[in-house]
C-alpha positions as CSV (number, residue, x, y, z in Angstrom):
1,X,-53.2,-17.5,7.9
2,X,-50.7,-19.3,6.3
3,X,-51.2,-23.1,4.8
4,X,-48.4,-25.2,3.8
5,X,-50.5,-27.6,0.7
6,X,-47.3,-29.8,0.0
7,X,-44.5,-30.6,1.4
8,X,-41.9,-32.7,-0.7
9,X,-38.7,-34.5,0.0
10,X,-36.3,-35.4,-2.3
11,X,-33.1,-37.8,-1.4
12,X,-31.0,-38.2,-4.4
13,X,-28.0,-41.0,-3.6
14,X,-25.2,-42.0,-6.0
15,X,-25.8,-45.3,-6.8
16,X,-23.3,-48.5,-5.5
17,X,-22.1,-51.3,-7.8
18,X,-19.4,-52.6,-8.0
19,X,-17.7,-49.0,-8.0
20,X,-16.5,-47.3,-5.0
21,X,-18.3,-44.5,-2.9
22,X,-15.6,-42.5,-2.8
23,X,-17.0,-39.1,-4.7
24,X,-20.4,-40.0,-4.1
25,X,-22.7,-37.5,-2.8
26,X,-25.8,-37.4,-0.8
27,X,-28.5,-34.1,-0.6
28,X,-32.0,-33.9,0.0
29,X,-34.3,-30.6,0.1
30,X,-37.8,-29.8,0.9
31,X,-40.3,-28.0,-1.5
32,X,-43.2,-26.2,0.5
33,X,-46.5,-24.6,-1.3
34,X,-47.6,-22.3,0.8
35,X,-50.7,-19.9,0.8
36,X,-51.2,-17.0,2.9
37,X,-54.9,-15.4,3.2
38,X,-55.2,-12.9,5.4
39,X,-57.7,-9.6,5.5
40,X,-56.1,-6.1,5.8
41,X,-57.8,-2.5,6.2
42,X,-56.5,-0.7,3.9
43,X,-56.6,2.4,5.0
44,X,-59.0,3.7,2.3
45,X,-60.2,7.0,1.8
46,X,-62.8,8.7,-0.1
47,X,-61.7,11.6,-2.8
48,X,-63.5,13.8,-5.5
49,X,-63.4,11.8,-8.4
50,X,-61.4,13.8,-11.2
51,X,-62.2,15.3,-13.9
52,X,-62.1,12.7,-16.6
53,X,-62.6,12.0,-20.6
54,X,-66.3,11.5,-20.5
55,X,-66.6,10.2,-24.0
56,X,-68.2,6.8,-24.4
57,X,-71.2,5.1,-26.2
58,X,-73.8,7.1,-24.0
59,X,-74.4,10.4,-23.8
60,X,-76.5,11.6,-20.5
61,X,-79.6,13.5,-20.7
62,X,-81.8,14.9,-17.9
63,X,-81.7,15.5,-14.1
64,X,-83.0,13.5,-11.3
65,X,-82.7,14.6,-7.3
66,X,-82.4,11.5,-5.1
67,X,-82.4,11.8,-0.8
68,X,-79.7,9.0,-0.8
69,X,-77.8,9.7,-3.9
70,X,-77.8,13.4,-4.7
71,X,-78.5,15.8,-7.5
72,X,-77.3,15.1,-10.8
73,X,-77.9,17.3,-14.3
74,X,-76.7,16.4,-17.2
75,X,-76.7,17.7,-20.8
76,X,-74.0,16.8,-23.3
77,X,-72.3,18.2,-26.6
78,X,-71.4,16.6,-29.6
79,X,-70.1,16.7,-33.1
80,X,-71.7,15.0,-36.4
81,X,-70.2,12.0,-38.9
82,X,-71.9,13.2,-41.8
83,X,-73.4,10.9,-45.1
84,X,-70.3,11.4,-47.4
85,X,-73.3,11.5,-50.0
86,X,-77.0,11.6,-49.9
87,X,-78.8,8.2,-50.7
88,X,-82.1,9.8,-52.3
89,X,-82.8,9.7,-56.1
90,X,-81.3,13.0,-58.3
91,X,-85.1,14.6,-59.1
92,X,-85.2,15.2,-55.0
93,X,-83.7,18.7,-54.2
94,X,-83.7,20.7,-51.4
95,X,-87.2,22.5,-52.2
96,X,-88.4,18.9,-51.7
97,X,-87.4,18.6,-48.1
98,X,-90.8,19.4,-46.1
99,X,-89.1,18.3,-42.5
100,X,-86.3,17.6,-40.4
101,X,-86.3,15.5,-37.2
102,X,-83.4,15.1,-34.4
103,X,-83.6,11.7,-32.9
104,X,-82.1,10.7,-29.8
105,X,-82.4,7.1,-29.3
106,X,-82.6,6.2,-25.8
107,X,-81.9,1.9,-24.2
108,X,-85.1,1.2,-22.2
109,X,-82.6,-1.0,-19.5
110,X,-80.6,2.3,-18.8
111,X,-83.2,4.8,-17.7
112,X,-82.8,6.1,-14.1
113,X,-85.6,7.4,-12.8
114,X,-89.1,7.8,-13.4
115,X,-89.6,7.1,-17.0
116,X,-93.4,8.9,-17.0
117,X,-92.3,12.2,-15.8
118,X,-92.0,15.1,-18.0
119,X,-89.1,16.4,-18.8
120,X,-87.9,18.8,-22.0
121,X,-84.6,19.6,-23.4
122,X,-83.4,22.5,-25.9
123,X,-80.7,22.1,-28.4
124,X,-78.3,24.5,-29.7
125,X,-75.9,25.2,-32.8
126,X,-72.5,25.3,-31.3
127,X,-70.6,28.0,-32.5
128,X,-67.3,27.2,-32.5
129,X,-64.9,24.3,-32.0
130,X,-65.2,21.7,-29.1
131,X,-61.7,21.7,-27.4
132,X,-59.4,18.5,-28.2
133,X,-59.0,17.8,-24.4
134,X,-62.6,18.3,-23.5
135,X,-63.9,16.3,-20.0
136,X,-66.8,15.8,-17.4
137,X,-66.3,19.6,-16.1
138,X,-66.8,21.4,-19.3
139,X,-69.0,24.3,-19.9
140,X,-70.5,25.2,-22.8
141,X,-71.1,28.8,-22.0
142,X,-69.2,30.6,-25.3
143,X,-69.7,27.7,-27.4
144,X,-73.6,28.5,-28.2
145,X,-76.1,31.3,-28.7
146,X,-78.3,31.1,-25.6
147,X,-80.8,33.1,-27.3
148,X,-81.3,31.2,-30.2
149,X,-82.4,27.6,-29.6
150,X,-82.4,25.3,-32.6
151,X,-85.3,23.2,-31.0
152,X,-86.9,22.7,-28.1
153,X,-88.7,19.8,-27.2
154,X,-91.2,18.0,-24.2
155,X,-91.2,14.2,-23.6
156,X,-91.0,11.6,-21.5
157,X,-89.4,8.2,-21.9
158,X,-92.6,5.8,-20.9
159,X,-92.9,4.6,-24.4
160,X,-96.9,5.9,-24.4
161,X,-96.8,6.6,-28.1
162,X,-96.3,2.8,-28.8
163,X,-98.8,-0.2,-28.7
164,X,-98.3,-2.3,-25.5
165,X,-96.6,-4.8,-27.9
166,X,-94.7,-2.5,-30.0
167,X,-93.0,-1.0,-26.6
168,X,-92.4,-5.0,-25.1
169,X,-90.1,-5.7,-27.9
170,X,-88.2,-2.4,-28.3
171,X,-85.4,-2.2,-26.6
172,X,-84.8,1.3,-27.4
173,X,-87.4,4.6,-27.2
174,X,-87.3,7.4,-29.1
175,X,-87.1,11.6,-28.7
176,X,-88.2,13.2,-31.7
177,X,-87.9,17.2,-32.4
178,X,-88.6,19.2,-35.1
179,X,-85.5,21.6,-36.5
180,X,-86.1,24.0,-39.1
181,X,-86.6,22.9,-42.3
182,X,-84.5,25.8,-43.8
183,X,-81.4,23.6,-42.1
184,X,-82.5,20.8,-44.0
185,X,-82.7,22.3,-47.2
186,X,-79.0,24.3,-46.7
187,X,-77.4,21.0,-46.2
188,X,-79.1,19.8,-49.1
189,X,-77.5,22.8,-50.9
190,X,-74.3,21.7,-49.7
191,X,-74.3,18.3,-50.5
192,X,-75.0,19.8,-54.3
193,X,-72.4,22.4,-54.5
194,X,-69.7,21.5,-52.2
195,X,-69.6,17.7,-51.1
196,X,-66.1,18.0,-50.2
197,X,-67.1,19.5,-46.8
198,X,-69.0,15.8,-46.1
199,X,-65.7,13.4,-47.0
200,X,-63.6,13.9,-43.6
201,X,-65.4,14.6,-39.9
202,X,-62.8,16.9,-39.3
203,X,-63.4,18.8,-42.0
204,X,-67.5,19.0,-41.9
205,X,-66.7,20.0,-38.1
206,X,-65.4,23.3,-39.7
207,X,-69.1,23.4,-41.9
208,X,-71.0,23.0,-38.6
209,X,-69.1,23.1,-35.0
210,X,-72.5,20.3,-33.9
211,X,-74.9,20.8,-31.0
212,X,-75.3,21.5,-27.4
213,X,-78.2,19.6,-25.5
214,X,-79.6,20.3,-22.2
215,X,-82.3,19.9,-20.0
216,X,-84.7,22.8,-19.8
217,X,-87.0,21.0,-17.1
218,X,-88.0,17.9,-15.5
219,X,-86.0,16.5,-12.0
220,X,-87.1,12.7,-12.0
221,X,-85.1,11.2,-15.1
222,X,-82.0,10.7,-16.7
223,X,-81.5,9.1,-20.3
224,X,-78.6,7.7,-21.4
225,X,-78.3,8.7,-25.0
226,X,-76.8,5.9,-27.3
227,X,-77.3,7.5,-30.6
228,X,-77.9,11.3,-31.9
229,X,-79.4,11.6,-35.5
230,X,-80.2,14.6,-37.7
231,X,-82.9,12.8,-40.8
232,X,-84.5,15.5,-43.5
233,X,-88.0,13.7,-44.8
234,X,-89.5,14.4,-48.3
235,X,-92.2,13.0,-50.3
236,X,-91.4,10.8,-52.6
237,X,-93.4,9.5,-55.8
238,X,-94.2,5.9,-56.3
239,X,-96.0,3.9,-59.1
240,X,-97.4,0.8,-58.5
241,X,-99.8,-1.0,-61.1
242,X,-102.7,-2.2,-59.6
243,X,-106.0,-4.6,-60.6
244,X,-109.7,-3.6,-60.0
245,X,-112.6,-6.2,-59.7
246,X,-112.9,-6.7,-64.0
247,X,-109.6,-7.6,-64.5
248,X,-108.3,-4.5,-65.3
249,X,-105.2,-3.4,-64.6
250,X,-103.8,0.3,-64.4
251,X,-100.6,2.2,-62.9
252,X,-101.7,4.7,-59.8
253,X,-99.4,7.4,-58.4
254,X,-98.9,7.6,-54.3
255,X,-97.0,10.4,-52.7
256,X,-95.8,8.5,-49.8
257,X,-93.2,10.1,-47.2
258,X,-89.5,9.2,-46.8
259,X,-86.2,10.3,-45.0
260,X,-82.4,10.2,-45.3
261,X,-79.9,10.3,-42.3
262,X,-77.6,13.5,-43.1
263,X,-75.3,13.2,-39.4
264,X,-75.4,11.0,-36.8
265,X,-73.2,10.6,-33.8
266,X,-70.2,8.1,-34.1
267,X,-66.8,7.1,-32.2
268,X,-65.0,9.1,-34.6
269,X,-66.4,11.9,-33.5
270,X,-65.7,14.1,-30.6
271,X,-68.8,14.3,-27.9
272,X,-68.8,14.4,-24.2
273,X,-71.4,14.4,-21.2
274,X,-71.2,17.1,-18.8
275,X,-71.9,16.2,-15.4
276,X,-72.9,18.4,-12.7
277,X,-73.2,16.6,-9.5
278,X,-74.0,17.5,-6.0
279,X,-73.9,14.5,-3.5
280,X,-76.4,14.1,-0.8
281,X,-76.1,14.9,2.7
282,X,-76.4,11.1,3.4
283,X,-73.1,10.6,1.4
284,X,-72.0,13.3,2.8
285,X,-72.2,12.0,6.3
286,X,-70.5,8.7,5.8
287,X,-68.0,10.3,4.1
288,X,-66.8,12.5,6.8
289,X,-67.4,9.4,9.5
290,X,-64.2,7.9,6.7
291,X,-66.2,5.5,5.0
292,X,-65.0,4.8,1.3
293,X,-67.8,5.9,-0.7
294,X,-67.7,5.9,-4.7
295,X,-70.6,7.1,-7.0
296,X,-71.1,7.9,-10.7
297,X,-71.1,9.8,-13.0
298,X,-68.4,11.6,-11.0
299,X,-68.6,12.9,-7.2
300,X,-66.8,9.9,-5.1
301,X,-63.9,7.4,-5.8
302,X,-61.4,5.8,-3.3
303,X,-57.3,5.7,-2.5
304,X,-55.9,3.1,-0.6
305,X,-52.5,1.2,0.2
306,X,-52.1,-1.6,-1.1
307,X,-50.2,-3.9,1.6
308,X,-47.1,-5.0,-0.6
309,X,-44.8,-4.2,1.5
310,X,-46.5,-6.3,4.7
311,X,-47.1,-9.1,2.5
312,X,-43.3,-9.1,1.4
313,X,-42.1,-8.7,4.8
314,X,-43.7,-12.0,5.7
315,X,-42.7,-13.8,2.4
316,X,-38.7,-12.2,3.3
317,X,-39.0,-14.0,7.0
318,X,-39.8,-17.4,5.8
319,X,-36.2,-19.8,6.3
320,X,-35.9,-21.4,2.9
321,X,-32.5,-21.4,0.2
322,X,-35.1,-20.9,-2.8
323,X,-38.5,-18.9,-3.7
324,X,-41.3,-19.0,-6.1
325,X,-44.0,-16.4,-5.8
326,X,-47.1,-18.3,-7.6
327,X,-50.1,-16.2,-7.7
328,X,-51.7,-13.1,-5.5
329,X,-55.4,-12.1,-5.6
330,X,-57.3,-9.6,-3.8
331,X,-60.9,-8.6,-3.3
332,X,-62.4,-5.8,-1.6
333,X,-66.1,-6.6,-0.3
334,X,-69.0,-3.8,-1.2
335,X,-72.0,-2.5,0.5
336,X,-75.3,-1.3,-1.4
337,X,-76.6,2.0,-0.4
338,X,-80.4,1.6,-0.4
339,X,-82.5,3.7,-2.2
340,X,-86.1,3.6,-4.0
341,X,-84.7,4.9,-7.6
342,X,-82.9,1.6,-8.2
343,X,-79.5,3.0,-8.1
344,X,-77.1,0.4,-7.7
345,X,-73.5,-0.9,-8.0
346,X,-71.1,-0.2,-10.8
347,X,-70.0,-3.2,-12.8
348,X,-66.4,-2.7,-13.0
349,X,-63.4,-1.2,-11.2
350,X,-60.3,-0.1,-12.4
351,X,-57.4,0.0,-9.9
352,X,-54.8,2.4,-11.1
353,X,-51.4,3.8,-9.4
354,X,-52.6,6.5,-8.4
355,X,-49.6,8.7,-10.0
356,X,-50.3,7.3,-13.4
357,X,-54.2,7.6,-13.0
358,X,-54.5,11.2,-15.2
359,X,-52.5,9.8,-18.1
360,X,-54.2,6.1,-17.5
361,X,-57.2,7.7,-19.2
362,X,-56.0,10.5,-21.4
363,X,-53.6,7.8,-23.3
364,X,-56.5,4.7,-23.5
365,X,-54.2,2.8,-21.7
366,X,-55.4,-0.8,-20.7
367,X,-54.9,-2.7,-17.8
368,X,-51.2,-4.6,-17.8
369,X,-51.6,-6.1,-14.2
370,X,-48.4,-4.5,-13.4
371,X,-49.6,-1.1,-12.5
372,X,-53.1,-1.4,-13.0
373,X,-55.8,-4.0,-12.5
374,X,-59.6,-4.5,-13.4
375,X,-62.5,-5.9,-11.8
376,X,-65.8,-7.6,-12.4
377,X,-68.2,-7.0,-9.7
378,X,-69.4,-10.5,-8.4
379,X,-73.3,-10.6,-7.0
380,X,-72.5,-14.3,-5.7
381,X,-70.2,-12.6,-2.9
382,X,-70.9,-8.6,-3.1
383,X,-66.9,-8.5,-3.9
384,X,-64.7,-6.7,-6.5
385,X,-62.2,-9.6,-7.2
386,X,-58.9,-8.9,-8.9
387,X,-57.2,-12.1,-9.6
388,X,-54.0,-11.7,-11.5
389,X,-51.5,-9.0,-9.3
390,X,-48.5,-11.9,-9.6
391,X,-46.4,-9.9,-11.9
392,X,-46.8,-6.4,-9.8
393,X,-45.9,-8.2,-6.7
394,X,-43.2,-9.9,-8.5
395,X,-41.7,-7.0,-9.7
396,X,-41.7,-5.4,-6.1
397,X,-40.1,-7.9,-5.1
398,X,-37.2,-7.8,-7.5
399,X,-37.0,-3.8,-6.3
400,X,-36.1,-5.1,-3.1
401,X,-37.7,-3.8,0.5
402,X,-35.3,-0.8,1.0
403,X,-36.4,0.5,-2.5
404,X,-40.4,0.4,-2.6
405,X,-41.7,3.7,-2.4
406,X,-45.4,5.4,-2.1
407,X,-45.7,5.6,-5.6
408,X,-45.7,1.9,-5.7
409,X,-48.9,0.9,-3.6
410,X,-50.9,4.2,-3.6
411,X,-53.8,3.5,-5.8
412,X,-57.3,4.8,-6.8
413,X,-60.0,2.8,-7.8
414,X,-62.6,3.7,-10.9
415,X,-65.6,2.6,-12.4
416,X,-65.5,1.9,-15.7
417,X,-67.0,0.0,-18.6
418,X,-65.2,-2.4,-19.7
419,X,-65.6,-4.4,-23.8
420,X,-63.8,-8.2,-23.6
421,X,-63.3,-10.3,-26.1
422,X,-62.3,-14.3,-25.5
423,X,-59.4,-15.8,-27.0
424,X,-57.7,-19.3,-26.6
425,X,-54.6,-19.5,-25.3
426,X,-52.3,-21.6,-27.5
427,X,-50.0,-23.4,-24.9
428,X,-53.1,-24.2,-22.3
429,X,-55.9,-24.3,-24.7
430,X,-58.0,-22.5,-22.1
431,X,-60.3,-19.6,-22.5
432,X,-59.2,-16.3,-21.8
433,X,-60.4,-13.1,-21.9
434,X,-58.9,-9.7,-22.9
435,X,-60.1,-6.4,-22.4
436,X,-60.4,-4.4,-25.6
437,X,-61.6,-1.1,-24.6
438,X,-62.1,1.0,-21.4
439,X,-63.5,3.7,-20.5
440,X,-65.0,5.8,-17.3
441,X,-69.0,4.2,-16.5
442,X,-70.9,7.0,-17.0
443,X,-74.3,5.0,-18.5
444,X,-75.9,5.1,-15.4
445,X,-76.3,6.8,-11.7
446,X,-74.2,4.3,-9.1
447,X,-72.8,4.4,-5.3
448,X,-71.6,1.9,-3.0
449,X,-70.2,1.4,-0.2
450,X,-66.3,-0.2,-0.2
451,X,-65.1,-2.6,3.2
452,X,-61.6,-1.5,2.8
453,X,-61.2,-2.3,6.8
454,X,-61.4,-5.8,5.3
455,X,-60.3,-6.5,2.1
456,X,-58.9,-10.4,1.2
457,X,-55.6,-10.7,-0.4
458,X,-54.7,-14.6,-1.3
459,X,-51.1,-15.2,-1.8
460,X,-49.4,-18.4,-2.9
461,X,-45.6,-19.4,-3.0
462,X,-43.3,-22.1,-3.2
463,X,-40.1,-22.6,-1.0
464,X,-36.8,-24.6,-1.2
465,X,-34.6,-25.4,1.9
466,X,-31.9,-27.4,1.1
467,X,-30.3,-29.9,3.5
């Protein structure tokens, strides 16, 4: 559909006094704003999603086995950021560490899954170095000692151990396991007689390769894993003067516990989930009846054609001496896949050319809206809008229709997670918003459904005909 919003004529006449009209000129024209909605299948088609950088502020922990979605396990490997120096008082040496604790720290919004069912995981020393190009498919077979667990513990992510009030207002629960304390005291030792090792990450990654965590049972859960932290607890002493009934005042001595943070888990440091993922039959199904099916962590995403060259064809037949392409957006509408484990939608797309989409991630590119394009999932509409492709169509344009190629309107969609920040624009004064950072979603389970038979693509221009 094609709407003409203004139409303008302009008659510009030379102007009679007492001069004569010979040389004068008379031309009008005709300015048209026109927009053109129209829906167009897209001829998507669901892939394997690739292998990608799985490294972002969550690590994945657990397994879960879902009739709609599939089975997923999960374990993940990581290096350390260590304490350049240990924040405890000189007269506390390593004979005085009595225990050391791994903590995972676990967002109570993120769980998928039962949260009361037991599960337990096992971690490992890795042995050698994590490779530099590491991704979702990796396995750590050769990189640990199977036969040598350096803990192993049972939990479960209900939040139990808390009061009822204490677990309302966390926002985060905790798994807790015990590693031996010899560990704790060697670092100690380190820290004493070598604390070079502890300046640069790269360089304490040589002292200790970090750890390999898995799940070791439990099907019903998985945790995303915001924060990895190795503390060694001590006693400490501590003097505090104190007044009985009389008056009287006098100095009593308390052993009372305390702890230091030796490594924890950082963005300078190299970690990454691996993701084993089988989809369901269900998924399976649609897929093979050529619906466009996506899911996370890995398993689905969807290719498509964009309709540039359809939507240029129609801009090249309009009759007009002068053209102004204004705007394009385009939204693809999205179906929920119903389930009882709460799995839902991703939050964000990336749409990528899909020749550039390997070195799109590997580089931490961002979105330019000339090749790629990013999306907010809107719940007022069940849409993935992207609203500003008017410098790709532009640009496709200027190549001209003889000279557009596959590579220019093949794409592959992705979810991702997105950080923004909002910034004012100097010559509007209106808000705008920038993405800062991107990176593949892996947080939490998600699949959806994608209507590329009808996806919406809105595109504005303006036209001159001269008379």
């Amino acid at each position: 559909m094609t709407v003409a919003l203004a139409t303008v004529s302009l008659l510009l006449t030379a102007c009679e006094d007492e001069v004569s009209g010979i040389g004068g000129s008379i031309s009008s024209s005709e300015v048209a704003i026109s927009l053109d909605s129209l829906r167009y299948d897209l001829k998507g088609h669901t892939v394997a999603a690739p292998a990608l950088e799985s490294r972002s502020a969550y690590l994945l922990l657990g397994s879960v086995r879902v009739p709609e979605y599939g089975s997923l396990d999960c374990s993940y490997v990581t290096q350390f950021l260590p304490s350049e120096t240990l924040n405890v008082p000189d007269t506390i040496t390593a004979e005085n560490v009595d225990s050391v604790k791994l903590i995972l720290t676990v967002p109570k919004n993120y769980i998928t899954g039962d949260s009361v069912a037991p599960q337990q995981m096992r971690v490992y020393s890795l042995t050698k170095q994590l490779p530099a190009d590491i991704s979702s498919n990796f396995d750590p077979t050769g990189y640990y000692d199977s036969s040598s667990p350096l803990a192993s513990k049972s939990y479960t992510l209900s939040g139990y151990s808390y009061t009822d009030t204490t677990f309302v207002n966390k926002a985060t629960v905790s798994i807790r396991a015990k590693l031996p304390v010899e560990f704790g005291k060697d670092v100690f030792n380190a820290y004493k007689t070598d604390p070079d090792i502890f300046v640069w990450p790269q360089k304490f990654a040589e002292y200790w390769p970090g750890i390999f965590v898995e799940p070791s049972f439990g099907k019903g859960c998985i945790a995303p894993v915001q924060s990895t932290s190795i503390y060694a607890y001590f006693p400490k002493t501590v003097q505090s003067a104190q007044t009985d009934s009389d008056g009287n005042a006098t100095i009593v001595t308390q052993q009372k516990a305390d702890s230091v943070c030796l490594f924890t888990t950082a963005p300078e440091v190299l970690s990454s989930v691996n993701i084993d993922y089988e989809p369901s039959d269900k998924l399976k199904n649609m897929v093979a009846q050529g619906k466009s099916i996506i899911t996370t962590p890995g398993g689905y995403t969807v290719s498509f054609r964009f309709p540039a060259e359809e939507i240029l064809e129609d801009y090249w037949e309009e009759k007009y001496d002068m053209g102004v392409i204004n705007n394009m957006k385009f939204s693809i509408p999205a179906r929920l896949i119903p389930n009882d484990y709460g799995i839902g939608l991703p939050p964000a797309l990336v749409m990528v050319k899909t020749s550039e989409l390997d070195e799109f991630f590997s580089d931490g590119r961002l979105p330019d809206n000339k090749t790629s394009f990013y999306s907010l999932f809107s719940s007022d509409n069940y849409t993935y809008p992207f609203s500003s492709m008017r410098e790709y169509i532009v640009n496709l344009k200027a190549k001209g229709k003889d000279n557009i190629t596959d590579d220019d309107v093949e794409f592959t969609l992705v979810p991702v997670t997105l950080s923004t920040e909002d910034y004012t624009d100097v010559q509007t004064g209106s808000v705008m918003t920038a993405v800062t950072a991107l990176t593949p979603y892996i947080i939490m389970p998600t699949m959806m459904e994608l209507d590329t038979e009808n996806a919406l693509v809105v595109f504005t221009y303006s036209n001159q005909t001269l008379n």
